[in-house]
DSSP file (Angstrom, degrees, kcal/mol; ACC not computed):
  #  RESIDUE AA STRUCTURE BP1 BP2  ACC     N-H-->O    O-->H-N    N-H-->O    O-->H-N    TCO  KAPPA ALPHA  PHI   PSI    X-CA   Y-CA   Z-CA
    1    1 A X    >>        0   0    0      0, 0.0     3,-2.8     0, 0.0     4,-0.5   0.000 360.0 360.0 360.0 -39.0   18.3   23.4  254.4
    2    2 A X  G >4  +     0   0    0      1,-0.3     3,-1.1     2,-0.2    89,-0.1   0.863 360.0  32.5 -64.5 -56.7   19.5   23.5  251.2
    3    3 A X  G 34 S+     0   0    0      1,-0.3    -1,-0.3     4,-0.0     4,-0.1   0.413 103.1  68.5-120.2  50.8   22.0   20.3  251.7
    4    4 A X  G <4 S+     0   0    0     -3,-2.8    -1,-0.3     2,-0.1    -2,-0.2   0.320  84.5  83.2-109.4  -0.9   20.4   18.5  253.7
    5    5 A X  S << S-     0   0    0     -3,-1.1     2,-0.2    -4,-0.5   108,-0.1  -0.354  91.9 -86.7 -97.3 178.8   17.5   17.7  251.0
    6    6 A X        -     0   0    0    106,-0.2   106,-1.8     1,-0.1     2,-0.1  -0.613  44.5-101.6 -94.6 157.8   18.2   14.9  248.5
    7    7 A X  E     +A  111   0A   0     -2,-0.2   104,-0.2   104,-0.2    -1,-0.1  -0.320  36.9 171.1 -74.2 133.8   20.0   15.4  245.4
    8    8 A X  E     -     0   0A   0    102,-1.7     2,-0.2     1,-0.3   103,-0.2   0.805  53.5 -67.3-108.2 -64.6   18.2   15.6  241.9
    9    9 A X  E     -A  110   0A   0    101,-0.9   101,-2.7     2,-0.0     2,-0.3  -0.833  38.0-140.2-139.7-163.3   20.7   16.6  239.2
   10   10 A X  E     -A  109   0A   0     99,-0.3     2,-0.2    -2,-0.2    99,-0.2  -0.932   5.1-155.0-163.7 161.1   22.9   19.5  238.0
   11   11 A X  E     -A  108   0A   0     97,-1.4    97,-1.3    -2,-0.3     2,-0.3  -0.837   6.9-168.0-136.9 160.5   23.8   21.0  234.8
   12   12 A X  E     +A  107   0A   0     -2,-0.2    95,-0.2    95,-0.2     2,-0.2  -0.897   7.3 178.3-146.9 156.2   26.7   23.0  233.9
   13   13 A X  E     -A  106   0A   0     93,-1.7    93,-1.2    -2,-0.3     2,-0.3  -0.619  28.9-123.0-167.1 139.9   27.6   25.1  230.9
   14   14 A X  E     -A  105   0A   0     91,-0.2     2,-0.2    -2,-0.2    91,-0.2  -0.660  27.0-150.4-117.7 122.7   31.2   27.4  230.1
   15   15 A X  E     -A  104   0A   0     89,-2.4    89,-1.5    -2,-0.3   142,-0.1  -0.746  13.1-135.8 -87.1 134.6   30.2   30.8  229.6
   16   16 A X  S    S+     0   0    0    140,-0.3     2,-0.2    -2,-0.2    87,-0.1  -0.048  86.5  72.2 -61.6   9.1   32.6   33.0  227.1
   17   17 A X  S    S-     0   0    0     87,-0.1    87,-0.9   135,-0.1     2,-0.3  -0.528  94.0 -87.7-129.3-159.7   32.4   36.1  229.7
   18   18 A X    >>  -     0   0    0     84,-0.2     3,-2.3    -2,-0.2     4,-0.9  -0.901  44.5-100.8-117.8 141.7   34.2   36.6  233.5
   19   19 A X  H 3> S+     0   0    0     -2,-0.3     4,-1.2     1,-0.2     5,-0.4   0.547 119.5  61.5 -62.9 -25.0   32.5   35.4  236.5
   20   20 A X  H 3> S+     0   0    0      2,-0.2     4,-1.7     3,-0.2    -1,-0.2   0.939 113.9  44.3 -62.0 -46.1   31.1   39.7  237.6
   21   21 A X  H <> S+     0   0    0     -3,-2.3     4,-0.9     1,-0.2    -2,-0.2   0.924 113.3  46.7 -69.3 -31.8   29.2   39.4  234.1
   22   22 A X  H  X S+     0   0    0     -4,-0.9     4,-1.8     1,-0.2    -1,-0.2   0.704 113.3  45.1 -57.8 -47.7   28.0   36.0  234.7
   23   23 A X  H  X S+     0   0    0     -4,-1.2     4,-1.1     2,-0.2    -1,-0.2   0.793 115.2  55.6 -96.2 -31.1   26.7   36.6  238.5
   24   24 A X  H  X S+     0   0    0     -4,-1.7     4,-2.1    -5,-0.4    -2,-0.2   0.890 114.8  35.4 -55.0 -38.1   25.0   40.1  236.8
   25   25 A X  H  X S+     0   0    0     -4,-0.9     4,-2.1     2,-0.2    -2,-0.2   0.791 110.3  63.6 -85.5 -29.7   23.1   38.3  234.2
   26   26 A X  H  X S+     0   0    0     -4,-1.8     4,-0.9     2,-0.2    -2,-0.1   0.979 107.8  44.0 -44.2 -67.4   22.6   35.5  236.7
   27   27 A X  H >X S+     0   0    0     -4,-1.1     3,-3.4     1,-0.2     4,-2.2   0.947 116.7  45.7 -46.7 -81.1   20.5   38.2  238.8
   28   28 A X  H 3X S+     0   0    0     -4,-2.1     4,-1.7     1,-0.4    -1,-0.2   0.528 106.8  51.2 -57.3 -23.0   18.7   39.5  236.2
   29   29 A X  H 3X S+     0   0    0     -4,-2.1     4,-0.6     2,-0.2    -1,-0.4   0.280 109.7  48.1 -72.9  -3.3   17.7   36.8  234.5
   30   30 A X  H <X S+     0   0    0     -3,-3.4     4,-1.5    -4,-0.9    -2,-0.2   0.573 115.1  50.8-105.0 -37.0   16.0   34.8  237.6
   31   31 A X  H  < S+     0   0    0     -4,-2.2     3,-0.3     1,-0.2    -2,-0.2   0.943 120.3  43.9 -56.2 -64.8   14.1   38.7  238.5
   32   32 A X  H  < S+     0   0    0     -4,-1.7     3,-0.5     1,-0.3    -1,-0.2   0.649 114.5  38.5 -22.8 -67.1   13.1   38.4  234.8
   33   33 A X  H >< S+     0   0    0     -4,-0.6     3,-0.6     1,-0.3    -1,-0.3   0.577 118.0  54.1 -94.5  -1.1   12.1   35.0  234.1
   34   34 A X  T 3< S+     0   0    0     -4,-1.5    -1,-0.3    -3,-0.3    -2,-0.2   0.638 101.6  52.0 -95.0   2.4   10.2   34.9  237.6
   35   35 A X  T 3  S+     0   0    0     -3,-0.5     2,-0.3    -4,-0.2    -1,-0.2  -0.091  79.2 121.6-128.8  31.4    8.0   38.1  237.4
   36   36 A X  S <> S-     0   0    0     -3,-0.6     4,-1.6     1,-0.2     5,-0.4  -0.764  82.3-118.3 -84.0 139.2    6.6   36.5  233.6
   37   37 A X  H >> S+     0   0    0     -2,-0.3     3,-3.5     1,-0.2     4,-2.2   0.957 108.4  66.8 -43.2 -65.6    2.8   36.3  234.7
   38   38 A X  H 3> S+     0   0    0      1,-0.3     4,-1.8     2,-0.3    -1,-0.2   0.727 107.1  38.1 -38.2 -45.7    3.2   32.3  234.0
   39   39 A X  H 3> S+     0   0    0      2,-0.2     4,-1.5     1,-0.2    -1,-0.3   0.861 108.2  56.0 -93.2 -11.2    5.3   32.0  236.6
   40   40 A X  H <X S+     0   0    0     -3,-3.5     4,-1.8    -4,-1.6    -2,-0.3   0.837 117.5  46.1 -75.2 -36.2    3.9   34.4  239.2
   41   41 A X  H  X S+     0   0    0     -4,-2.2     4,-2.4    -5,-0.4    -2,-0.2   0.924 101.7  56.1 -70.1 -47.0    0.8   32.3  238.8
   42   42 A X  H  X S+     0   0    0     -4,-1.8     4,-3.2    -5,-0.3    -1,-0.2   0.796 108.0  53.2 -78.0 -14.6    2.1   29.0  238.8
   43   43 A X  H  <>S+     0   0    0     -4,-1.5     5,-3.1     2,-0.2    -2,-0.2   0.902 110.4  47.7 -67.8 -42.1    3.5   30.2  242.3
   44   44 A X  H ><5S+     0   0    0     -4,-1.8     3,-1.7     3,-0.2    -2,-0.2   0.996 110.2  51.6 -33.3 -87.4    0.0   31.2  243.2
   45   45 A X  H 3<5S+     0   0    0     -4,-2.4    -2,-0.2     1,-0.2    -3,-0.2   0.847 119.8  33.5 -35.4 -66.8   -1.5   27.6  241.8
   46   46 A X  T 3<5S-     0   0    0     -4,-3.2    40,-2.1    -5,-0.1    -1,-0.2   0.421 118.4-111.3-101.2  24.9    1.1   25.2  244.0
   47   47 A X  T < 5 -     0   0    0     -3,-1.7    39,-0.5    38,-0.2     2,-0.3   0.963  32.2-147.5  41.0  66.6    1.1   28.2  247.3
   48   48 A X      < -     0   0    0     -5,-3.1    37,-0.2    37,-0.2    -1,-0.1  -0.460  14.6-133.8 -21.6 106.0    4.6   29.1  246.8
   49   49 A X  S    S+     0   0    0     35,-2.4     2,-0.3    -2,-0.3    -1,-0.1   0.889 106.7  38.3 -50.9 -31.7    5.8   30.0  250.5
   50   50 A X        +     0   0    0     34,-0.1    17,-1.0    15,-0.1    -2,-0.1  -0.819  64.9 152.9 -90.2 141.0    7.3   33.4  248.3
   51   51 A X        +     0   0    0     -2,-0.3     2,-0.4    15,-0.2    15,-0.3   0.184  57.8  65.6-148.7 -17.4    4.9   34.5  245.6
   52   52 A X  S    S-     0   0    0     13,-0.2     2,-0.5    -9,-0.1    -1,-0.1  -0.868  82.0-119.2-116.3 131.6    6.0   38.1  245.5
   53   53 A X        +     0   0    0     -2,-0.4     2,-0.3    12,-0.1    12,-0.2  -0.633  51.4 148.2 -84.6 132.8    9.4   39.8  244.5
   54   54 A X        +     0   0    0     -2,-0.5    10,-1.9     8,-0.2    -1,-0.0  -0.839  20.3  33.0-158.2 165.8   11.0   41.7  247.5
   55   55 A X  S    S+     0   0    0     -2,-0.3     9,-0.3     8,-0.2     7,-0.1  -0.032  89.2   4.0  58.9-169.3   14.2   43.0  249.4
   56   56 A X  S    S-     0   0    0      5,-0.2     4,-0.4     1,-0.1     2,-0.3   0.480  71.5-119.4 -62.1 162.2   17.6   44.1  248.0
   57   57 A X  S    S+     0   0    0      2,-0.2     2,-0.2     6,-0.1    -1,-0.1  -0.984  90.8  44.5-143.3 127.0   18.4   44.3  244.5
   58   58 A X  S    S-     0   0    0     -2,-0.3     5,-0.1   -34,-0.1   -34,-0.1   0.711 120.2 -81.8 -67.7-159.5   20.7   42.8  242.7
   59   59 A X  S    S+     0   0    0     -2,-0.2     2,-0.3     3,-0.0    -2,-0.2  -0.251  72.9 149.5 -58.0 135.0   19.7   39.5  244.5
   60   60 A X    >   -     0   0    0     -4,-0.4     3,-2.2     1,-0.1    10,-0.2  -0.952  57.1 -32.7-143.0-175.5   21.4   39.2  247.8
   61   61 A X  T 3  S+     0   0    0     -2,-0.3    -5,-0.2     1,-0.3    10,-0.2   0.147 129.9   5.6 -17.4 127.1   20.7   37.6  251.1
   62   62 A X  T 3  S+     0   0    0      8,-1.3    -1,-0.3     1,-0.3    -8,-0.2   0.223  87.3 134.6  62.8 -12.0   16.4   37.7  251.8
   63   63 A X    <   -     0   0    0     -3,-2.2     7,-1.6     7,-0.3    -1,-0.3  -0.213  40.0-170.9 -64.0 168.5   15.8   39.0  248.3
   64   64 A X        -     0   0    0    -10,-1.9     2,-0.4    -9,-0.3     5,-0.2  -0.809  16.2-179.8-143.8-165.7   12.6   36.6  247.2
   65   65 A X    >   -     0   0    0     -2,-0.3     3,-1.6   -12,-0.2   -13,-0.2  -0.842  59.7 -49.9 167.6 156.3   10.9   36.2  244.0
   66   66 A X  T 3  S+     0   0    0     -2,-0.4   -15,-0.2     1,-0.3   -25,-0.1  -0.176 129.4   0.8 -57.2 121.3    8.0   33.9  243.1
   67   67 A X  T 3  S+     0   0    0    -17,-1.0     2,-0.4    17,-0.1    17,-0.3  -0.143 118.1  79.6  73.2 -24.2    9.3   30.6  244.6
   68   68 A X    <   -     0   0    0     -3,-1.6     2,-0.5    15,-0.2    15,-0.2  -0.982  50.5-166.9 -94.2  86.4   12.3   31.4  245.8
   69   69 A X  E     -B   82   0A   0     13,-1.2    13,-2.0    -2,-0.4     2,-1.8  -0.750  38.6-128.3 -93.8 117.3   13.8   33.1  249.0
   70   70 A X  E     -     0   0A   0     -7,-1.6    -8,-1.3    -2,-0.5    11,-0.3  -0.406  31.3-176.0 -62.9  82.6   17.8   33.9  247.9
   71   71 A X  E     +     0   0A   0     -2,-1.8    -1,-0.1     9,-0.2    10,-0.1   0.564  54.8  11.9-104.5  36.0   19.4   32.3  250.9
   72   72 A X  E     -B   80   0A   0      8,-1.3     8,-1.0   -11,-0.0     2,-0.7  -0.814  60.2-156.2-165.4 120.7   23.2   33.0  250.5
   73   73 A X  E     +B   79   0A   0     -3,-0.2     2,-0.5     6,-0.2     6,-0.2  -0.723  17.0 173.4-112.5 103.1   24.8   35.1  248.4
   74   74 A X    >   -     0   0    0      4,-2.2     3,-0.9    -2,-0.7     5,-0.1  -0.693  35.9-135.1-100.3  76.1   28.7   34.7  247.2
   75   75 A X  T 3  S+     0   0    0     -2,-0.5   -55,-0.1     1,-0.3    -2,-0.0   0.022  98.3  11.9 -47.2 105.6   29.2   37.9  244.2
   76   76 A X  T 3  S+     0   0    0    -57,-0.1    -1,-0.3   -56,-0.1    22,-0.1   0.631 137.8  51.4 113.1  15.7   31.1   35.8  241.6
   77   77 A X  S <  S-     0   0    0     -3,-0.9    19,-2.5   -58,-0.1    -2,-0.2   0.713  97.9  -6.4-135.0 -77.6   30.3   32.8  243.3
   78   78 A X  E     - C   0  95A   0     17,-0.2    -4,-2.2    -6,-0.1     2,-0.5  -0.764  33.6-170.7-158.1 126.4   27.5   31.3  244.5
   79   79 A X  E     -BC  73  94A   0     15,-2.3    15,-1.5    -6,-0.2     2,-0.5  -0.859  15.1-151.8-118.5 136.9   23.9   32.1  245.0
   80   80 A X  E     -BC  72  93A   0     -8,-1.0    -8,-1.3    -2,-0.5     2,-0.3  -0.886   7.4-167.8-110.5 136.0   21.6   29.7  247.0
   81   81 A X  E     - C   0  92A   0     11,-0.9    11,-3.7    -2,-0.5   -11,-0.2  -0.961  10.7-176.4-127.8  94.2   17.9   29.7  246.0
   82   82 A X  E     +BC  69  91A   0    -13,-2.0   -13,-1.2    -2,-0.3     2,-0.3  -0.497  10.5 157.9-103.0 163.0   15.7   27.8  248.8
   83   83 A X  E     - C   0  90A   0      7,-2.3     7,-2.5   -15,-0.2     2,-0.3  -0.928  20.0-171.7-173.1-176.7   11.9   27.3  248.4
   84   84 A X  E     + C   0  89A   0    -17,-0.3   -35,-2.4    -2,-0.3     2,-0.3  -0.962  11.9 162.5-159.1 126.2    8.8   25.1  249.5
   85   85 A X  E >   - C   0  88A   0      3,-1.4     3,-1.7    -2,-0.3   -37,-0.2  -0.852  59.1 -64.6-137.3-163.8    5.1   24.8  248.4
   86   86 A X  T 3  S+     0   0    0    -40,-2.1   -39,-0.1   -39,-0.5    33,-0.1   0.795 132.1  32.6 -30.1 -65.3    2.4   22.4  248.8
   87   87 A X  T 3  S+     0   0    0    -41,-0.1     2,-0.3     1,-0.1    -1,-0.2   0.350 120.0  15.1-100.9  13.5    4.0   19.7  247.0
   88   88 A X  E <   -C   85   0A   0     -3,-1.7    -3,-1.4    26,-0.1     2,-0.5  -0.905  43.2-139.1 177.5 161.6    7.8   20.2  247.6
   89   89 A X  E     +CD  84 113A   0     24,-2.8    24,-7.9    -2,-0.3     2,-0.2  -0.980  43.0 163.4-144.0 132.4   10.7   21.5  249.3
   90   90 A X  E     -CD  83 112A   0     -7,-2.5    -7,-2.3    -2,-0.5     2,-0.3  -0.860  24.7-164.5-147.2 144.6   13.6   22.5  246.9
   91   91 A X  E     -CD  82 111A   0     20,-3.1    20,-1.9    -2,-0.2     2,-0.6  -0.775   6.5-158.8-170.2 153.1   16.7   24.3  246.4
   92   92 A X  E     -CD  81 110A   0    -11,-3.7   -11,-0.9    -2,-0.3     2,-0.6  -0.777  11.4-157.7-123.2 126.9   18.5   25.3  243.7
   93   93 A X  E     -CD  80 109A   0     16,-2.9    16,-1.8    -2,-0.6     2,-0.5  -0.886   1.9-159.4 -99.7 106.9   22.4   26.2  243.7
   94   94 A X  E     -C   79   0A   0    -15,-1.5   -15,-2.3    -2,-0.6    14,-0.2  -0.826   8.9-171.5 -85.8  88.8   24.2   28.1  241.5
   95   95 A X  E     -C   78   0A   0     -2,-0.5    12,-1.5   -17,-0.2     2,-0.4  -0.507   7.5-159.9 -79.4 150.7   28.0   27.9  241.1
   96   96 A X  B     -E  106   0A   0    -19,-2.5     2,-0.4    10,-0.2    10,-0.2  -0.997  11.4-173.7-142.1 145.5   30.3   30.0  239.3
   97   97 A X        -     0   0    0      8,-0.6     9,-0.1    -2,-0.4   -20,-0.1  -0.904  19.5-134.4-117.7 100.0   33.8   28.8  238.2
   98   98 A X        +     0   0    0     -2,-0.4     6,-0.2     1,-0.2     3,-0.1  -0.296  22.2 174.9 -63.0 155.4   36.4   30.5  236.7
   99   99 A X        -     0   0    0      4,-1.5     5,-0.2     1,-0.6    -1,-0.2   0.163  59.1 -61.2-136.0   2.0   37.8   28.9  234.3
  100  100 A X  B >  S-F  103   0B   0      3,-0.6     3,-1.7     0, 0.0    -1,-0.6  -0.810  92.3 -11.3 124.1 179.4   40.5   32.0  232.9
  101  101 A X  T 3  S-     0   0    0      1,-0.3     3,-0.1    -2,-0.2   -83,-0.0  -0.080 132.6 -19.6 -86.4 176.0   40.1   34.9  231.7
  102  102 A X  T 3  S+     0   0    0      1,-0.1    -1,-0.3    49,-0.0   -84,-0.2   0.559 108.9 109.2 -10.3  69.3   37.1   35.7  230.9
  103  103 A X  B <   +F  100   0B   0     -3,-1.7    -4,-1.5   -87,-0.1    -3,-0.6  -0.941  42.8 174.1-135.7  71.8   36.1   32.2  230.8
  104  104 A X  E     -A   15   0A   0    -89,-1.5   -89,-2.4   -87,-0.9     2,-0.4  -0.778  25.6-138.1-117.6 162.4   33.7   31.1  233.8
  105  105 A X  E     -A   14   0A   0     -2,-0.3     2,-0.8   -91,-0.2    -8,-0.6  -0.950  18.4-156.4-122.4 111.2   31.8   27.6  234.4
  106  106 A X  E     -AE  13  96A   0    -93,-1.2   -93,-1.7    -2,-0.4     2,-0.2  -0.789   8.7-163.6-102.8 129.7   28.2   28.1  235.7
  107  107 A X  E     -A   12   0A   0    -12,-1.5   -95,-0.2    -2,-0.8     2,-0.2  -0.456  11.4-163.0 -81.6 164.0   26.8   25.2  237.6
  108  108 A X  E     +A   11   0A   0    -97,-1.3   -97,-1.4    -2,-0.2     2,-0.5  -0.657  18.0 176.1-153.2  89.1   22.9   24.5  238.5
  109  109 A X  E     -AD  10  93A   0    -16,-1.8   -16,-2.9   -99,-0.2     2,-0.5  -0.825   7.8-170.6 -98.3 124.0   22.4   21.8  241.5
  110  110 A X  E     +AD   9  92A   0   -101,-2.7  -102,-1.7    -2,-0.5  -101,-0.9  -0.889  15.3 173.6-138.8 149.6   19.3   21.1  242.6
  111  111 A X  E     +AD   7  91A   0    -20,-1.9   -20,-3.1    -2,-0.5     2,-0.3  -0.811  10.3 146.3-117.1 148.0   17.9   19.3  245.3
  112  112 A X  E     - D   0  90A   0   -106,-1.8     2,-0.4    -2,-0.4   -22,-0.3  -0.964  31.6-135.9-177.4 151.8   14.1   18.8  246.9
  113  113 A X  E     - D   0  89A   0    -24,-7.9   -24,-2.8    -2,-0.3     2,-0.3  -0.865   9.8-155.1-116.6 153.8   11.9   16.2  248.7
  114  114 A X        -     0   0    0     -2,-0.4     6,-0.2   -26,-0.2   -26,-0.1  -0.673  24.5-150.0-145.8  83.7    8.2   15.7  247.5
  115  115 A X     >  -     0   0    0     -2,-0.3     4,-0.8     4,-0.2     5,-0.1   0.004  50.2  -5.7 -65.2 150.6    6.9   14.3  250.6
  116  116 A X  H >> S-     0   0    0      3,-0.2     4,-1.4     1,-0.2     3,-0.9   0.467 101.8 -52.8  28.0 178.2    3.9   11.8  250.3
  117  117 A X  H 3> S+     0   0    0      1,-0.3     4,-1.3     2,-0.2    -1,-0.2   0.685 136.9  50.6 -56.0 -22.8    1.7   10.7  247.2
  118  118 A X  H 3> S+     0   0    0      1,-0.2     4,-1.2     2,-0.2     5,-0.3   0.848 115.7  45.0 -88.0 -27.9    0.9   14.1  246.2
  119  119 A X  H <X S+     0   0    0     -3,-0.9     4,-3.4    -4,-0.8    -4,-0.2   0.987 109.9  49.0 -45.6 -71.9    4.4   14.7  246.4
  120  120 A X  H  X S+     0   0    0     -4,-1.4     4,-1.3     2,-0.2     5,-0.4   0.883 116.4  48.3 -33.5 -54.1    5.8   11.6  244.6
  121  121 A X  H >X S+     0   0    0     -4,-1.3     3,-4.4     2,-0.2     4,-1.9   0.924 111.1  48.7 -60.0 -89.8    3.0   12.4  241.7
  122  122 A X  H 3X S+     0   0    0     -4,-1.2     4,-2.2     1,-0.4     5,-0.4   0.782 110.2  55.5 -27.6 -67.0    4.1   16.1  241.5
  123  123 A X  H 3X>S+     0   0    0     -4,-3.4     5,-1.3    -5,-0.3     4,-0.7   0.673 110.5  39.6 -45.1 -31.1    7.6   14.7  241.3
  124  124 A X  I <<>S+     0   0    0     -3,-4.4     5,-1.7    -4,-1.3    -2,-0.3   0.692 114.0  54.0 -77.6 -44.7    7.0   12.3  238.1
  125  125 A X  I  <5S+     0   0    0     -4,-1.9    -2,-0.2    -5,-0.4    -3,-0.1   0.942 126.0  22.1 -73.8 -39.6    5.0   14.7  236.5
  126  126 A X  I  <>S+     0   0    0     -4,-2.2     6,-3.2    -5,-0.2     5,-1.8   0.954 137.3  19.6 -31.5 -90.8    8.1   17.4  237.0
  127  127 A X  I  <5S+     0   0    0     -4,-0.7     6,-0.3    -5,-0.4    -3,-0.2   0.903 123.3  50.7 -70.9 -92.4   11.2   15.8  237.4
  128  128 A X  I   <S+     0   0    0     -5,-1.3    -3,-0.1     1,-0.2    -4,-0.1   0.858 108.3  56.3 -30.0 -53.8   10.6   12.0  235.9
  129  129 A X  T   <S-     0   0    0     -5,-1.7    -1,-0.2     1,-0.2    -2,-0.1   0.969 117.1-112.6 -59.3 -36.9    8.9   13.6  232.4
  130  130 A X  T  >5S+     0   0    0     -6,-0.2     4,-0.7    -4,-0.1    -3,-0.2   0.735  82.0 126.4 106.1  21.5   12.4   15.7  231.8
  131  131 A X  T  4<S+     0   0    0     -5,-1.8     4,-0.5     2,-0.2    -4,-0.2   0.921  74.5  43.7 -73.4 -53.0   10.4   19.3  232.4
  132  132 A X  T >> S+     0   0    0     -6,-3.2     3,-2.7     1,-0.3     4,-2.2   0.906 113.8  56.5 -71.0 -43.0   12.8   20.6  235.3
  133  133 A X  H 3> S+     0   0    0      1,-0.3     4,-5.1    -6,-0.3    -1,-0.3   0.867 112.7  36.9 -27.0 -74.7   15.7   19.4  233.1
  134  134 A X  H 3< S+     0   0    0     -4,-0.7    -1,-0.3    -3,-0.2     4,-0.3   0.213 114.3  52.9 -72.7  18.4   14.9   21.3  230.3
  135  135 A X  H <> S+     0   0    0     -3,-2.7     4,-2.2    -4,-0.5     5,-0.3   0.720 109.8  50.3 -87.8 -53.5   13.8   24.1  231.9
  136  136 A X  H >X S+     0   0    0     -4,-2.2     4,-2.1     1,-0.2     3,-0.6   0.976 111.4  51.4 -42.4 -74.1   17.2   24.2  233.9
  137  137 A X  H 3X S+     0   0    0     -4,-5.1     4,-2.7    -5,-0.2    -1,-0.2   0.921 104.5  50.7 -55.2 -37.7   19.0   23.9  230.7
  138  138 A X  H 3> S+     0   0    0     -4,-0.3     4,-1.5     2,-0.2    -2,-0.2   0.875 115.4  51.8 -35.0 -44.7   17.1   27.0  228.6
  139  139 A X  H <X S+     0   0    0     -4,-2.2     4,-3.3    -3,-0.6    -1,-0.2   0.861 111.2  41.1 -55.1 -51.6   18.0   28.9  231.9
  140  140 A X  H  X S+     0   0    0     -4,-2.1     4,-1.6     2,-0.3    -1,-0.3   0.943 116.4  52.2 -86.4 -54.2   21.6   27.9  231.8
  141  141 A X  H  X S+     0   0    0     -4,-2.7     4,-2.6    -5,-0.3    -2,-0.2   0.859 114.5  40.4 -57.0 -36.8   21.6   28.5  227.8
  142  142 A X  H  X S+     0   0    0     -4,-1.5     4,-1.4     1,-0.2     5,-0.3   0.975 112.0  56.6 -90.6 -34.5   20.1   32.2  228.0
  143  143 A X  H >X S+     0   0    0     -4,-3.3     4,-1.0     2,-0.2     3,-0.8   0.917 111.0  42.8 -43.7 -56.3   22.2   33.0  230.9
  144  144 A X  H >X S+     0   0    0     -4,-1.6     3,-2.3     1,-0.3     4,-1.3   0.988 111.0  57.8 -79.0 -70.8   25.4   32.0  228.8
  145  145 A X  H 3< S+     0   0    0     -4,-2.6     4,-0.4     1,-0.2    -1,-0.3   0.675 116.3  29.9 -36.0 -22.3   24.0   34.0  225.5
  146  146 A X  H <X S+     0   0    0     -4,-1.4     4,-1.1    -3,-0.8    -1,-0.2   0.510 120.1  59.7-112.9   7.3   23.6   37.8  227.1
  147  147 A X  H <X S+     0   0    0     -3,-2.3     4,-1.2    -4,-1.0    -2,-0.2   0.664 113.9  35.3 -86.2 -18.0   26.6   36.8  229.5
  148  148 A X  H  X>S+     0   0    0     -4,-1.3     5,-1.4    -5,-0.2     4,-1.3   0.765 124.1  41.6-107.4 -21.5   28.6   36.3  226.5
  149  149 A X  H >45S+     0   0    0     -5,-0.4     3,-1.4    -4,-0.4     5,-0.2   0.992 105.6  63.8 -75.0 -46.5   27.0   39.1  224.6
  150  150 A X  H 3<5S+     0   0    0     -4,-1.1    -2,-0.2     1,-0.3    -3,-0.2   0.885 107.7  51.4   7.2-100.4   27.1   41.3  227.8
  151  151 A X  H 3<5S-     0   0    0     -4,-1.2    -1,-0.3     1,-0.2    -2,-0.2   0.414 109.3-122.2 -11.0 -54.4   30.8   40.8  227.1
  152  152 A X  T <<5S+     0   0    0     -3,-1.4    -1,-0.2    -4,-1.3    -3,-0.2   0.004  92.8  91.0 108.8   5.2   31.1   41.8  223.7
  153  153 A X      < +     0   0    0     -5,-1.4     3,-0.3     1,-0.2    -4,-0.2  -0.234  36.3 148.5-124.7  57.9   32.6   38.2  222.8
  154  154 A X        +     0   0    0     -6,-0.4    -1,-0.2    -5,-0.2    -5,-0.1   0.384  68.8  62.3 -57.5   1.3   29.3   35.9  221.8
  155  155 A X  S    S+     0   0    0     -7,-0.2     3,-0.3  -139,-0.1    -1,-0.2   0.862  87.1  76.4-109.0 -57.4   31.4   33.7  219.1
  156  156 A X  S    S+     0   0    0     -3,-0.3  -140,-0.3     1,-0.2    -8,-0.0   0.044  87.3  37.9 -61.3 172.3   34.1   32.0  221.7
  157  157 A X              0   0    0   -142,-0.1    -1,-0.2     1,-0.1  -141,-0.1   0.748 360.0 360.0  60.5  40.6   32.7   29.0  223.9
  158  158 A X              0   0    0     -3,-0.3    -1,-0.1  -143,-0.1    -2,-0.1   0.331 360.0 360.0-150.9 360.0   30.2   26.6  222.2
């Protein structure tokens, strides 16, 4: 499903640690920041098709989490994050690049349609203002801070 929907952006940012720590912190940080009441709720509020977190741990193939059903998993690689509510049908891809050693490039693609007006609305109000953007980046910033602390080497790469 995932690229067959239309593109909205991506973001990138080169992490100071090796692509094992990067796809560890990756996992834990999406279980994390998805089981904050605010977002278990806000899955609630637009009827997440996932609202609950479930299956294997760390993330792989079927794991879910509020919004999200994991549907591919490459450790070190790429993890694909599908999901669909009331007002949209989304997924968000997560590349990981080596870049040397321990030196990796994490990507964030995502794509979604927001079918009819409530869609379109839900889509300005999202999208248009510059929320998912800066949501996307925070993500991509704390990922890269405990990946690089993780490491022991938080000083190289910014």
């Amino acid at each position: 499903m995932g690229d067959l929907l239309p593109y909205v952006d991506e973001h990138t940012t080169a992490i100071a640690a090796g692509t094992e720590v990067v796809w560890q912190v990756l996992g834990n940080t999406l279980d994390r920041s998805s089981s904050r009441p605010g977002a278990v709720g806000y899955a609630r509020l637009v009827n997440c098709a996932d609202r609950t977190a479930s299956g294997p741990r760390p993330l792989a193939e079927g794991s879910t989490f509020p919004g999200f059903r994991v549907t591919a998993a490459l450790p070190g690689r790429e993890l694909v994050l599908e999901g669909r509510h009331r007002f949209s049908t989304y997924a968000l891809t997560f590349r990981l690049e080596e870049l040397g050693p321990d030196r990796t490039r994490l990507r964030a693609e995502t794509r979604a349609s927001f079918p009819g007006l409530t869609g379109g609305l839900y889509r300005r109000l999202v999208i248009g203002t510059g929320g998912h953007g800066v949501g996307v980046r925070r993500l991509l910033a704390g990922i890269r801070r405990r990946s690089e602390e993780r490491s022991g080497d938080g000083h190289r790469g910014r």
